[in-house]
C-alpha positions in Angstrom: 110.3 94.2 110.1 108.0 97.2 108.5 105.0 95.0 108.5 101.5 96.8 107.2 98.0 95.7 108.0 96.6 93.6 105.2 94.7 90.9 107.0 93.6 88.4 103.8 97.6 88.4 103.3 98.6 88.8 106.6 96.4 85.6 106.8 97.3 83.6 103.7 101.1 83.9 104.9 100.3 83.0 109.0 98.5 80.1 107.3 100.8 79.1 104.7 103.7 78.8 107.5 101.2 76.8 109.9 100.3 74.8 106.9 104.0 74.0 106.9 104.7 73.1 110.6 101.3 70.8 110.5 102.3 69.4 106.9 105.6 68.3 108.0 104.0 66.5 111.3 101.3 64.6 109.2 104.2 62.4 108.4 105.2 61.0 111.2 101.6 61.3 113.8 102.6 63.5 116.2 99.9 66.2 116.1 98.4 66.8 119.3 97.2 69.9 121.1 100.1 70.1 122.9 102.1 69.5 120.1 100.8 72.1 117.5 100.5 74.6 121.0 104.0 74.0 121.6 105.2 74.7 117.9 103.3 78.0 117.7 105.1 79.1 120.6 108.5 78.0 119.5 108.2 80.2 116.5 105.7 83.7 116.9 105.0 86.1 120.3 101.9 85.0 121.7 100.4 82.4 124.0 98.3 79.9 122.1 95.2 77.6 122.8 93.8 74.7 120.3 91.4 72.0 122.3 91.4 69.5 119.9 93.5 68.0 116.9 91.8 65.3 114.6 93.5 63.6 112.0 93.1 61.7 109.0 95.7 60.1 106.5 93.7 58.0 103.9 93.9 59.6 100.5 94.2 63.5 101.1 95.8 64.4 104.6 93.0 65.5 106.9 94.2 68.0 110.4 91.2 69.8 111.7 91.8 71.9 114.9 89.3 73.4 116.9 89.1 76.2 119.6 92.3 77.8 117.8 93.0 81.1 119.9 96.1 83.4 119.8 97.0 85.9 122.8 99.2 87.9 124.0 102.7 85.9 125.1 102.6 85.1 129.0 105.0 83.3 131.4 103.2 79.8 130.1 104.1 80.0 126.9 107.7 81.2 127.9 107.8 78.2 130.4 105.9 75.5 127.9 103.7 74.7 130.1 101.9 71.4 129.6 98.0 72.6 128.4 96.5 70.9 131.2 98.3 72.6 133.9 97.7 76.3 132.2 94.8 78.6 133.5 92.2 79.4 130.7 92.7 82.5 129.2 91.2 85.4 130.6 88.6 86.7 128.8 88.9 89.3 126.2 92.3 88.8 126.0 92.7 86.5 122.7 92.7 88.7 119.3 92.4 85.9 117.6 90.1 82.8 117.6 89.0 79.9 115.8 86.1 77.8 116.0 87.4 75.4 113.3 90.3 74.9 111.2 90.3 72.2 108.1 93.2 71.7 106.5 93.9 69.5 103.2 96.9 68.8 101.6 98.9 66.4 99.1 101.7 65.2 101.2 103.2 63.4 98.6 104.4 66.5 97.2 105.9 67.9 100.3 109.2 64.8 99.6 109.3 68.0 96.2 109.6 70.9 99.0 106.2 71.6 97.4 103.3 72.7 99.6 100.2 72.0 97.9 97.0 72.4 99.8 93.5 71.3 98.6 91.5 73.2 101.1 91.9 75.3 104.5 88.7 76.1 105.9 88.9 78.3 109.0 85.2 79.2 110.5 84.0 81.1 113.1 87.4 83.5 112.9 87.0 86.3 115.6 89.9 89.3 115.3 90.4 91.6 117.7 93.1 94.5 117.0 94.2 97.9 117.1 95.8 99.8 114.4 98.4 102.4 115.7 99.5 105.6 114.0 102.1 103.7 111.4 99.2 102.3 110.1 100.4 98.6 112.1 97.7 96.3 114.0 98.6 95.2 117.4 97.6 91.7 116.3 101.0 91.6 114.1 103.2 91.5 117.0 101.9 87.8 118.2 103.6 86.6 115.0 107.0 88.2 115.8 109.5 85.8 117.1 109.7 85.5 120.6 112.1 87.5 123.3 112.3 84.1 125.1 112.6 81.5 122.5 111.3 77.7 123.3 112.5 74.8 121.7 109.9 73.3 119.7 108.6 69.8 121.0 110.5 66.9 119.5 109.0 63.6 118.3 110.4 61.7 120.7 108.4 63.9 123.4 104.8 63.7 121.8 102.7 60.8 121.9 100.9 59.1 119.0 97.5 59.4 118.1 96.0 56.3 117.2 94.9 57.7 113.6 97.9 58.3 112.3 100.3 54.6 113.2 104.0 54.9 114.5 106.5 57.7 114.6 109.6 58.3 112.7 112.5 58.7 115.3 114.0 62.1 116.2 111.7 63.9 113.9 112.2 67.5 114.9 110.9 71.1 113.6 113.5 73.2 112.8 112.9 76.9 113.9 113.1 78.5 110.6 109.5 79.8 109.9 108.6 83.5 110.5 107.2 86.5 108.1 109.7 86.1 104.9 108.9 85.1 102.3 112.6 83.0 102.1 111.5 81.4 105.1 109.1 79.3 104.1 111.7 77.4 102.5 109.3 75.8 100.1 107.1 76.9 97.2 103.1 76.8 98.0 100.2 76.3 96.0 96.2 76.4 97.2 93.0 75.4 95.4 91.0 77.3 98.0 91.5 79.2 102.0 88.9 80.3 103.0 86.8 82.1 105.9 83.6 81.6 107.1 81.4 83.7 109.7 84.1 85.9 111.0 83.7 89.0 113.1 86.8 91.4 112.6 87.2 94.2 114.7 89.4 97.2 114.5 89.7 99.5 116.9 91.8 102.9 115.1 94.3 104.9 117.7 94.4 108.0 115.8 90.7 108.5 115.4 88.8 106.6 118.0 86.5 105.1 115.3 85.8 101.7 115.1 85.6 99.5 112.3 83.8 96.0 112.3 83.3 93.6 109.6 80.5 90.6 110.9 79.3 88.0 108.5 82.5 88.2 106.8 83.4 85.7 104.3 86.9 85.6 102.6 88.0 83.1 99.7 91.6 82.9 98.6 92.3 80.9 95.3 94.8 80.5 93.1 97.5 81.1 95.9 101.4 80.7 94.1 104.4 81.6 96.6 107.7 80.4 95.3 110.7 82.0 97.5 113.2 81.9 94.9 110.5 83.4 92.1 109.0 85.7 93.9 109.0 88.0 90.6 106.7 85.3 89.3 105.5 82.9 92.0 103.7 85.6 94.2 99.9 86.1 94.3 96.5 85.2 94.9 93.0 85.9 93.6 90.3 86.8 96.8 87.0 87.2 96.8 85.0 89.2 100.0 81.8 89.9 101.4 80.5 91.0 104.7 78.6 94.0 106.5 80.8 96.7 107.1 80.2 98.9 110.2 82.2 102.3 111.1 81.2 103.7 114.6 82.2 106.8 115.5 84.8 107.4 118.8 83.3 106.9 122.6 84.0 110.9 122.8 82.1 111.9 119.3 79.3 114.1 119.4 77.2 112.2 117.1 74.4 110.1 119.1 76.1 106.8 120.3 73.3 104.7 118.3 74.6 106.5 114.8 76.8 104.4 113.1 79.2 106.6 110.6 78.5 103.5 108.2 76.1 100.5 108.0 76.8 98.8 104.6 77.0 95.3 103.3 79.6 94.9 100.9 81.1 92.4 98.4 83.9 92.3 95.5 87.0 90.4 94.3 90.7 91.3 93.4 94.4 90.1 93.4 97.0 90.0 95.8 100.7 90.0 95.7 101.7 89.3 99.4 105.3 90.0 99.2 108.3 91.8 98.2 109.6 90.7 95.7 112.8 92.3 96.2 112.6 91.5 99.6 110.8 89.1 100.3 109.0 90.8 102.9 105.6 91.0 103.8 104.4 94.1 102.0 101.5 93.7 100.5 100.2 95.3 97.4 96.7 94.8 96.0 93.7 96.2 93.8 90.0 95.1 94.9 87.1 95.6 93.4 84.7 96.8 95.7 80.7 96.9 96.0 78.4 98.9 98.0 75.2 97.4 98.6 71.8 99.2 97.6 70.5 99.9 101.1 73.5 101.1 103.2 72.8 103.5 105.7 75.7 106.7 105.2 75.2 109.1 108.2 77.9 111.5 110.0 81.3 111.1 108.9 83.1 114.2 110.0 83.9 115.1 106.6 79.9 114.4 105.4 78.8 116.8 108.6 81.8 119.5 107.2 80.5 119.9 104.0 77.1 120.1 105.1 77.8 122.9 107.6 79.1 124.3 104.7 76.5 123.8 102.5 74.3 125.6 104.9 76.2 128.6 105.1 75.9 129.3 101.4 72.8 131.4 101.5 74.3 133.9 98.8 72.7 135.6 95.9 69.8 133.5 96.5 71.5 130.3 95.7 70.9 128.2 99.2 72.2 124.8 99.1 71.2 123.6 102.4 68.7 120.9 100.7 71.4 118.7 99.2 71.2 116.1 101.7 74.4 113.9 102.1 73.5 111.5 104.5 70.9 108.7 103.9 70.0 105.8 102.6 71.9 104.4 99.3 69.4 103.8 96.8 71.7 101.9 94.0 74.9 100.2 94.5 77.8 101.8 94.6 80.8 100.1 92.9 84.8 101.2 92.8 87.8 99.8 92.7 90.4 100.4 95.7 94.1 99.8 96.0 96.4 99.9 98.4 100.2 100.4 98.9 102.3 101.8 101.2 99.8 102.0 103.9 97.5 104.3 101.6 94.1 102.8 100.4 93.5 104.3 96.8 90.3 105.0 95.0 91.4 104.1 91.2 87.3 104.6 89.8 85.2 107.1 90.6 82.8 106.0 93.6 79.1 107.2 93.1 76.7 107.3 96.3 73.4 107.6 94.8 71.1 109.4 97.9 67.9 110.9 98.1 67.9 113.6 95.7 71.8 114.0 95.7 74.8 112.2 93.6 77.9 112.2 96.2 80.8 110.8 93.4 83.9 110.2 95.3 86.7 111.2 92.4 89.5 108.5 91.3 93.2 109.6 92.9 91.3 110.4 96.6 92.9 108.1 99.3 92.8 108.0 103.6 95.5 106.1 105.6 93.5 104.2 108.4 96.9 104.7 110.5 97.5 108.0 110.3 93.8 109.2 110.0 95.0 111.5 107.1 92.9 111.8 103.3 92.8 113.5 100.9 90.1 113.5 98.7 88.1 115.0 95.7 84.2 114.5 95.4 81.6 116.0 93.5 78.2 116.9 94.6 75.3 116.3 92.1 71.7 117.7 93.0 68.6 115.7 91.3 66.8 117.8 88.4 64.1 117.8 91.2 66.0 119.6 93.6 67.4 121.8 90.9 64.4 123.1 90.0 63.5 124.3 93.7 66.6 125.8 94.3 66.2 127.7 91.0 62.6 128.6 92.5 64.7 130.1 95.2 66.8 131.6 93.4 64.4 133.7 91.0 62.3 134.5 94.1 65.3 136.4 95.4 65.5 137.9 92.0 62.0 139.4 92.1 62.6 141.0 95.5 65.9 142.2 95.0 65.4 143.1 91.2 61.9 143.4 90.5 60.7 144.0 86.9 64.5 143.2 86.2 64.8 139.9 87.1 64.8 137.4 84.3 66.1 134.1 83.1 69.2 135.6 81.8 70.0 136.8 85.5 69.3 133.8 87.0 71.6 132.2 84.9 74.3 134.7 85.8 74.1 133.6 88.8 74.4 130.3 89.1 76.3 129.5 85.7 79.3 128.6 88.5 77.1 125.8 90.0 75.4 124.6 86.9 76.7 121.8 84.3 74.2 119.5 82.3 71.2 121.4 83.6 71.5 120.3 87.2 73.4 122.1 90.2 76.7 120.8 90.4 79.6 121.2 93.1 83.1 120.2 93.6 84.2 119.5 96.8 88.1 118.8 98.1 89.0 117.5 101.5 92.5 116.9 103.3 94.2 116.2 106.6 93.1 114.7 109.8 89.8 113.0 108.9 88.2 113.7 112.4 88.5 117.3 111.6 88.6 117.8 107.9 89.5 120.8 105.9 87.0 120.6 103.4 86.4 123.4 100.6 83.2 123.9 98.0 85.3 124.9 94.6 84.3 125.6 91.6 86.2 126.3 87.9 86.3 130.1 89.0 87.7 129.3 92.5 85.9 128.7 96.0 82.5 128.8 95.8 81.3 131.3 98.2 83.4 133.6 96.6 82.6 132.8 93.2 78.5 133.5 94.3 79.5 136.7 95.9 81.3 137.9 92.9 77.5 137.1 91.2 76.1 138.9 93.8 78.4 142.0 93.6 77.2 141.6 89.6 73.6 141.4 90.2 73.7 144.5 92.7 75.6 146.4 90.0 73.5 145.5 87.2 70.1 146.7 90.1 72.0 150.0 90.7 72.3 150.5 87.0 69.1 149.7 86.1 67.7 152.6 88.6 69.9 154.7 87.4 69.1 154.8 84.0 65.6 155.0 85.0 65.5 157.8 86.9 67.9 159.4 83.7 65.3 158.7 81.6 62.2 159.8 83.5 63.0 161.1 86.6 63.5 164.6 87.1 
């Protein structure tokens, strides 16, 4: 299965299908370690670990597992081995782990084929992943089905915790659960899922960046999945926050104590996990995103591009190596980002307010964290400040080149291309690989430096002229 990284629904569906294994198991007492170890492995890739199981029956069901960790499948999972005859796992090895999980539900509705949960709670979530070129995270493969399946552990084989009273008789799980949405085989509702104090991290193949989310928080509420409506019965609101790091690749130039990106962020959005036509996971959502006053933007590839580029425009006067693009952000920064088909979307404008320059990031611009690929339109925005020096600039050239010429008109000439509103303003476009950017300074006229030396070329005409018609007039 085509499966694309969306971790929040990637989540919400891995839980929603636990949520069902445990559920059904509340029933009849049988939850142990062992027991929920041995279900996982019967049913997705990976080698799992949970140290303790505590349950609770009166009123709303009650499981809470702790020291949850997913890892890569290995020969005790394919043998189902017993827990206490298994080596711990090595370390660095799990890509997923769980300090806690709380989990409440109504199991009288589950007799309805209804899942309704009150609460899941999962704290301390560590992730650990990779995402490859098709845009995929190695993490998605420990939820495939296994190569070497294991028959799940039968009532009959599991003892009874004291908390829950007697067994029902040949109670077995059947092995129908895996990433449709048709196999869930019930409809599922949530008041709340939520995550607390996770660390995410993902390491990207194509790029050798890193991206980290710590103190990340994730609430999912009004979660509806119905199978057979899935035209209908297929979303859930989220709501985010957490401080977002991107660190450049081992191999980058940039100082190894320069973050690309230091930035807490928040925001809120909706969620349609699957298909609907279908029914696989293929997730489809709109966020709206904040940028926290304060966030520290320093050398994106694309960022040190344009300012190289910026540099070299030294023409007619007009130098535009003051607009800074890297600092700190001095108001926050809000947007609101889709994604689909492994693109990420910008569908409102995104403005970076720096020191002395506006970066706007322009709605339709989108990146692909597999591929490494972008495309994107931005506008540059100088403060009236730093306008007025690099008009300064600009008539000082005037006077040397033009002398008693030079005036406001001229100025204007020249840097009509770059002007709108009374500040200096520059569009920018970028495209391709985002570790090496092709990024261009254009303008209404065309690329910039061209435009400016077309000025130039104007300016030197209108000098020559101007000589001319002096020496005409009183020159021999």
């Amino acid at each position: 299965m085509k499966r694309k990284l969306l971790f929040t629904a990637l989540a919400l569906v891995v839980l929603l299908v636990a949520a069902g294994l445990i559920a059904k198991q509340v029933l009849v007492g049988y939850l142990t370690p062992d027991f929920v170890v041995r279900q996982i492995e019967s049913h997705w890739n990976c080698r799992a670990e949970v140290t303790e199981v505590n349950v609770h029956l009166l009123g709303t069901a009650t499981v809470e597992l702790r020291g949850v960790a997913l890892a890569p499948r290995d020969s005790f999972a394919d043998d189902a081995t017993p827990l206490e005859e298994r080596t711990p796992l090595p370390d660095g090895t799990a890509e997923l782990q769980s300090g806690s999980v709380l989990l409440e539900i109504r199991p009288g509705e589950l007799i309805r084929r209804h899942l309704n949960i009150r609460q899941l709670v999962i704290d301390g979530l560590q992730v650990s992943t990779t995402i490859n070129r098709d845009g995929d995270a190695s993490l998605e493969k420990l939820f495939d089905e296994p190569a070497k399946p294991v028959l799940p552990l039968v009532a009959s084989e599991a003892p009874t915790p004291k908390e829950t009273g007697g067994p029902e008789e040949g109670t077995t799980v059947s092995d129908e659960e895996s990433f449709h949405a048709g196999d869930l085989n019930f409809s599922a509702a949530a008041d709340r899922m939520e995550v607390k104090d996770g660390q995410l991290a993902f390491h990207v193949e194509a790029s050798g960046a890193e991206i980290r989310l710590e103190s990340f928080s994730l609430a999912l509420t009004d979660i509806d999945v119905d199978p057979g409506e899935l035209d209908v019965h297929n979303r859930a609101a989220a709501e985010f926050g957490g401080d977002l790091i991107v660190r450049p690749p081992a191999d980058s130039p940039a100082p190894s104590d320069l973050d690309y990106l230091n930035a807490h962020i928040s925001g809120n959005g909706r969620i349609q996990p699957f298909n609907p036509e279908t029914g696989e996971v293929d997730p489809v959502w709109t966020v709206n995103l904040t940028i926290h006053q304060g966030a520290e933007i320093s050398t994106f590839p694309v960022i040190a591009q344009l300012q190289n580029l910026l540099k070299d425009v030294d023409t007619a006067g007009v130098d535009l190596s003051d607009l800074n693009l890297r600092g700190t952000l001095l108001a926050d920064a809000t947007t609101a980002i889709g994604h689909a088909e492994g693109k990420y979307l910008i569908k409102e404008p995104l403005a970076l307010q720096l020191p002395d320059t506006l970066l706007q990031i322009e709605q339709g611009s989108w990146f692909h964290t597999g591929t490494n690929e972008h495309k994107m339109k931005a506008t540059l925005v100088a403060s009236e400040t730093l306008t007025h020096q690099i008009e300064g600039k600009v008539d000082a050239y005037l006077q040397r080149k033009a002398g008693n010429l030079a005036s406001a008109n001229l100025r204007s000439l020249l840097m009509s291309p770059v002007m709108k509103d009374g500040q200096l303003t520059i569009e920018v476009s970028s495209k391709g690989d985002l570790s090496k950017p092709k990024v261009d300074l254009v303008t209404p006229l065309g690329n910039l430096s061209e435009v400016l030396g077309v000025s130039k070329d104007t300016m030197d005409s209108l000098e020559k002229t101007g000589k001319a018609l002096l020496k005409n007039l009183f020159g021999k």
